[in-house]
PDB file with one MODEL, atoms N, CA, C and O in Angstrom:
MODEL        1
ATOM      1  N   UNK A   1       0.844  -1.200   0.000  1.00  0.00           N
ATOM      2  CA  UNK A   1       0.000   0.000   0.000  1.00  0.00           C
ATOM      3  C   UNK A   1       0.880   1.252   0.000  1.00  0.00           C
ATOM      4  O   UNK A   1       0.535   2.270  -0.600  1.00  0.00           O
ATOM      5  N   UNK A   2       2.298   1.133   0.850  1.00  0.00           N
ATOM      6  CA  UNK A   2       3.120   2.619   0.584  1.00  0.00           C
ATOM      7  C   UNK A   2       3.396   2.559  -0.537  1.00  0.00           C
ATOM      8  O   UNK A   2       3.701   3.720  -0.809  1.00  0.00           O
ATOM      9  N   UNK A   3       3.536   1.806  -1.669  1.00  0.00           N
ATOM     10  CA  UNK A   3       3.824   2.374  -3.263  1.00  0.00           C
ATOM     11  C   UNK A   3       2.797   2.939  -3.619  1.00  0.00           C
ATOM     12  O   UNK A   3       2.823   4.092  -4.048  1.00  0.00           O
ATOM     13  N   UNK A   4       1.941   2.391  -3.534  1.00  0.00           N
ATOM     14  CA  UNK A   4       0.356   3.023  -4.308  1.00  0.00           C
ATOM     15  C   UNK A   4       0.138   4.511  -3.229  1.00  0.00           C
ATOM     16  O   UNK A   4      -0.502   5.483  -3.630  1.00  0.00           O
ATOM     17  N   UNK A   5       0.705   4.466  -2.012  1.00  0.00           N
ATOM     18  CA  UNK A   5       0.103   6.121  -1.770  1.00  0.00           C
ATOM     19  C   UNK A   5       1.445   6.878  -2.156  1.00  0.00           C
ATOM     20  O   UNK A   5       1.206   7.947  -2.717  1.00  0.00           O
ATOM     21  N   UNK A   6       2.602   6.637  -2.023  1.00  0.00           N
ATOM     22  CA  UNK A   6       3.646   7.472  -2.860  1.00  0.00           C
ATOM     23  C   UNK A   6       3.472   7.726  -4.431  1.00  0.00           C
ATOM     24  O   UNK A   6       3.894   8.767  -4.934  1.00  0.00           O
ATOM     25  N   UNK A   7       2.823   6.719  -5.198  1.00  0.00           N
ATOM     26  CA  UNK A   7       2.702   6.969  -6.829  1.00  0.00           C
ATOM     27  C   UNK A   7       1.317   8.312  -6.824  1.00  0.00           C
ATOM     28  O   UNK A   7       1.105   9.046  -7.789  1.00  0.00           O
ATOM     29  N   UNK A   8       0.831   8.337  -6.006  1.00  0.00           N
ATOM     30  CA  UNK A   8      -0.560   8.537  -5.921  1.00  0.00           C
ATOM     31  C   UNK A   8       0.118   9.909  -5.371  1.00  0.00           C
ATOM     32  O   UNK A   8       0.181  10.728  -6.289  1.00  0.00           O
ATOM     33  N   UNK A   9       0.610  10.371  -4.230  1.00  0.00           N
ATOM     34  CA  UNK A   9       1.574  11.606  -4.018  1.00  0.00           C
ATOM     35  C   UNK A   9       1.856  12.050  -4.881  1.00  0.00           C
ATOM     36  O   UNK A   9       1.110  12.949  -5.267  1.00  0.00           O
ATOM     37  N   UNK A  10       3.121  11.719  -5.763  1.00  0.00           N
ATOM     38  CA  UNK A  10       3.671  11.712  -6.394  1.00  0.00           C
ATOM     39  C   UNK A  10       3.113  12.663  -8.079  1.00  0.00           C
ATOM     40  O   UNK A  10       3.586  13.557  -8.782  1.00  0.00           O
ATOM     41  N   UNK A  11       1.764  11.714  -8.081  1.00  0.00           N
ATOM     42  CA  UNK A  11       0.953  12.094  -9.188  1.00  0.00           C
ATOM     43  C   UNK A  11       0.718  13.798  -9.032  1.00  0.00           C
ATOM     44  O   UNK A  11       0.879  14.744  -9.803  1.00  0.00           O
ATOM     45  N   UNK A  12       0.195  13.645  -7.447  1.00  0.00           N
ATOM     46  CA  UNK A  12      -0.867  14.509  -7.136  1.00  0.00           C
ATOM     47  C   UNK A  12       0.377  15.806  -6.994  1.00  0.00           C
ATOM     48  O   UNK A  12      -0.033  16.965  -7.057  1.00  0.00           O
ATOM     49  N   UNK A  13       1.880  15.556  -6.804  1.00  0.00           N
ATOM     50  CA  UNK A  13       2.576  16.538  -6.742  1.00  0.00           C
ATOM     51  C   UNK A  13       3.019  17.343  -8.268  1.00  0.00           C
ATOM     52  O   UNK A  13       3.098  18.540  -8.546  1.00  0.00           O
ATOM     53  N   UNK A  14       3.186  16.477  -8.834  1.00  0.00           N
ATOM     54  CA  UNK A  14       3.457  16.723 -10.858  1.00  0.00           C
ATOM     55  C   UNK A  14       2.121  17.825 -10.788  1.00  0.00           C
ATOM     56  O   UNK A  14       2.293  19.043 -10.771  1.00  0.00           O
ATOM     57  N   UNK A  15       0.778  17.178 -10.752  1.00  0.00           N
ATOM     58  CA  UNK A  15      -0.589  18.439 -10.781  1.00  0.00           C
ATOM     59  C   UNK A  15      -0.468  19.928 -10.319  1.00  0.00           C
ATOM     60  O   UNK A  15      -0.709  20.973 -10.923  1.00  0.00           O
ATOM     61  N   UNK A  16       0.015  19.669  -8.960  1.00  0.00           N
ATOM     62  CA  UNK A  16       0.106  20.708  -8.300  1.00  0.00           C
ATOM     63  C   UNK A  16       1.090  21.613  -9.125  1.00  0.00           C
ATOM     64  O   UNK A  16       0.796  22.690  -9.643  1.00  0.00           O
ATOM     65  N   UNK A  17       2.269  21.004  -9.153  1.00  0.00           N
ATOM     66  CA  UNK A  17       3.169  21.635 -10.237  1.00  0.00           C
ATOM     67  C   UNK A  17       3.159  22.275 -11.062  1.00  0.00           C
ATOM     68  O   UNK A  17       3.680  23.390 -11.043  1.00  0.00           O
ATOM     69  N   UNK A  18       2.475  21.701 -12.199  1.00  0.00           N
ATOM     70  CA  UNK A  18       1.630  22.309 -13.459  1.00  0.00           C
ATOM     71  C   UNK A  18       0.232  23.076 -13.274  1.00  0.00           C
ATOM     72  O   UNK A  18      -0.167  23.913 -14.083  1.00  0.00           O
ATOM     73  N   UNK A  19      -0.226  22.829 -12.520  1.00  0.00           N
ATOM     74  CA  UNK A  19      -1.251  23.757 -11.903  1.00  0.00           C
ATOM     75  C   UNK A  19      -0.838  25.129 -11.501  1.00  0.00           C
ATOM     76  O   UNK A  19      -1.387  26.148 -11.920  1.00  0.00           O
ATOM     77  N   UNK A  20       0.099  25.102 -10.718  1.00  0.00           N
ATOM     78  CA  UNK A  20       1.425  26.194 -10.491  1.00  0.00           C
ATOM     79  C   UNK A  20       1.355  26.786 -12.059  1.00  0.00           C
ATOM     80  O   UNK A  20       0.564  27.529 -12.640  1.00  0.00           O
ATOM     81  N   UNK A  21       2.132  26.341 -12.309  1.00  0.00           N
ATOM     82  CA  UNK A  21       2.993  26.843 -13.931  1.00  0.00           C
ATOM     83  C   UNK A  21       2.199  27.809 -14.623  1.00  0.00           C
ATOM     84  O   UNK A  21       2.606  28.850 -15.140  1.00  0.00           O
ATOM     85  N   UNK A  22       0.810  27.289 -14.580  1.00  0.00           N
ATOM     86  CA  UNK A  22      -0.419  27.262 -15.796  1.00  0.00           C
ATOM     87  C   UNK A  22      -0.722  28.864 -15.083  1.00  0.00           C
ATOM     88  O   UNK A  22      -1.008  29.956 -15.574  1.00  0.00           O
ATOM     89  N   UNK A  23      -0.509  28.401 -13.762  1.00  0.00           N
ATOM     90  CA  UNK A  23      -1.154  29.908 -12.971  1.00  0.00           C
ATOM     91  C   UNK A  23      -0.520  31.040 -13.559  1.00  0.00           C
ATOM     92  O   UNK A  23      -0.969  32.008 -14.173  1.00  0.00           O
ATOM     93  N   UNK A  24       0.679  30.677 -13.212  1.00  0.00           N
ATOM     94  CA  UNK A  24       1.787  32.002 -13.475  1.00  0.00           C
ATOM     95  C   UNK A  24       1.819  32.333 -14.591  1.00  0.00           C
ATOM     96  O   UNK A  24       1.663  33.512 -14.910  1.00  0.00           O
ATOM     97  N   UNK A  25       2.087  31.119 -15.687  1.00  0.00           N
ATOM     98  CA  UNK A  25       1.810  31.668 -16.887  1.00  0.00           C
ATOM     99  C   UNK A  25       0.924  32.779 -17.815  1.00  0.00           C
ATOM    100  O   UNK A  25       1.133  33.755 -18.536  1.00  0.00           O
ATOM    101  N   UNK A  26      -0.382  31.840 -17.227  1.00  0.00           N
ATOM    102  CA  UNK A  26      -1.327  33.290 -17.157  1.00  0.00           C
ATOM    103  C   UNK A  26      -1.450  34.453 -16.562  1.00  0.00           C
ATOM    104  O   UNK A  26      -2.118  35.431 -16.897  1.00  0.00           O
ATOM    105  N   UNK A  27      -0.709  34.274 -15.587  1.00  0.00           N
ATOM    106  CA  UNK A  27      -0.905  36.038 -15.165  1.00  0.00           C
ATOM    107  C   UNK A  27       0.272  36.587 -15.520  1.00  0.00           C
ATOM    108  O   UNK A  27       0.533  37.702 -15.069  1.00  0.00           O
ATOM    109  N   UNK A  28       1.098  36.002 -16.285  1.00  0.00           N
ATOM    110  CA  UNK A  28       2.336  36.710 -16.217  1.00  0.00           C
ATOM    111  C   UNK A  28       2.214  37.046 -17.573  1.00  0.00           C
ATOM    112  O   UNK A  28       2.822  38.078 -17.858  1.00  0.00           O
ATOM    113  N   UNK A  29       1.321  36.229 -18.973  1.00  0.00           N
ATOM    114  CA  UNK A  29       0.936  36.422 -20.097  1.00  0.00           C
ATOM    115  C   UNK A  29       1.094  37.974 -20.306  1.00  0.00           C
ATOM    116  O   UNK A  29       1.891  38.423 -21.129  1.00  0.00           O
ATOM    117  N   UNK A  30       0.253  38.810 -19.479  1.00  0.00           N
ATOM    118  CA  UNK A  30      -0.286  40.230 -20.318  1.00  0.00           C
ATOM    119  C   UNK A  30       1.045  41.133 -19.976  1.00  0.00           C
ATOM    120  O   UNK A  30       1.414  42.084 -20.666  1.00  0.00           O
ATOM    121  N   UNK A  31       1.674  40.681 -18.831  1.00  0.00           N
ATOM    122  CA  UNK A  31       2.882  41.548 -19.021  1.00  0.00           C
ATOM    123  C   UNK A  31       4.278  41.350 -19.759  1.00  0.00           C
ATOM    124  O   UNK A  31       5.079  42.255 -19.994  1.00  0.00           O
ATOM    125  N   UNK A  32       4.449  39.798 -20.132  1.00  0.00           N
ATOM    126  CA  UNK A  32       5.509  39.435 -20.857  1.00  0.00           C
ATOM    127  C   UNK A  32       5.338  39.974 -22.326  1.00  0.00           C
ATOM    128  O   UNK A  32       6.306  40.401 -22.954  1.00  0.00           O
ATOM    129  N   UNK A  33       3.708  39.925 -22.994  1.00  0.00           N
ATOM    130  CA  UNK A  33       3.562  39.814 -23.888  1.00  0.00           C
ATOM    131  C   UNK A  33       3.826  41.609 -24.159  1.00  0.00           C
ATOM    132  O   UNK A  33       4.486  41.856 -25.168  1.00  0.00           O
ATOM    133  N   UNK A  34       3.359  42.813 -23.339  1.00  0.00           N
ATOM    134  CA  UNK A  34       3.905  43.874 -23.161  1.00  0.00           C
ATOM    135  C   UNK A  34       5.173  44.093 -23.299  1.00  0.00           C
ATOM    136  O   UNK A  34       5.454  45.123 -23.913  1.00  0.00           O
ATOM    137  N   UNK A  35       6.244  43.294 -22.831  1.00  0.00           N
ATOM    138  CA  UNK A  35       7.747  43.540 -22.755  1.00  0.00           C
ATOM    139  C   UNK A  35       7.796  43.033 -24.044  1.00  0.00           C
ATOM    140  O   UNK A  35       8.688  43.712 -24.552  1.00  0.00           O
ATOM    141  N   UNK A  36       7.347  42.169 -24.994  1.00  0.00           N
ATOM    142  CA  UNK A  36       7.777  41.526 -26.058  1.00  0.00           C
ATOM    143  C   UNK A  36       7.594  42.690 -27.084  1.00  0.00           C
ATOM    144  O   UNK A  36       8.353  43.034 -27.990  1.00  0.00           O
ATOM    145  N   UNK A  37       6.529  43.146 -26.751  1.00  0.00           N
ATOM    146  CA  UNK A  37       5.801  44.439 -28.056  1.00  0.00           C
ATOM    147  C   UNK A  37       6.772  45.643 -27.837  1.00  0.00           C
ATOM    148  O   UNK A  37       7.316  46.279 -28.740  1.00  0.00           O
ATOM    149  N   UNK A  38       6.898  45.849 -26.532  1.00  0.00           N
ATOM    150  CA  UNK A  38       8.208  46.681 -26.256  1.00  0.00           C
ATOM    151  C   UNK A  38       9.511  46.434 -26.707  1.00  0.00           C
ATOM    152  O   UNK A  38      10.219  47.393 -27.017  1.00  0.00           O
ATOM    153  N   UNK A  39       9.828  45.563 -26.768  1.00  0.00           N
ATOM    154  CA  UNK A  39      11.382  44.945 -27.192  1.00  0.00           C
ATOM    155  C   UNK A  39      11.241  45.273 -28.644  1.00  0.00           C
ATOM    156  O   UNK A  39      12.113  46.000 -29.120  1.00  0.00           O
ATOM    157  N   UNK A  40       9.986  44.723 -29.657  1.00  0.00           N
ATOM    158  CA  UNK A  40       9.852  45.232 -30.579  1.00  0.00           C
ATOM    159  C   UNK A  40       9.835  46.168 -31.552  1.00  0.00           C
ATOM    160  O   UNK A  40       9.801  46.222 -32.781  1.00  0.00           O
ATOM    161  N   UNK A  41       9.883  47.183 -30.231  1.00  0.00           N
ATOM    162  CA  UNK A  41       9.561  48.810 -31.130  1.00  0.00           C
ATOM    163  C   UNK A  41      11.335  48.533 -31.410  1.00  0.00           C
ATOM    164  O   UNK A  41      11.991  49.344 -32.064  1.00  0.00           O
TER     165      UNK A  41
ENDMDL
END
């Protein structure tokens, strides 16, 4: 049973992770994409 609740952790930590990522990504979207249009001029 400790493999199956560590794989199962494990899973649930990768989610959290990318759940993370997805967050930041999006909020960080409208201002990166600002610095990009800026870099542009």
């Amino acid at each position: 049973t400790y493999v199956a609740e560590s794989g199962a952790r494990s899973v649930i930590g990768l989610i959290a992770i990318f759940f993370a990522l997805a967050v930041m990504v999006v909020a960080l979207e409208p201002t990166l994409r600002q610095n990009l249009l800026n870099l542009g001029k």
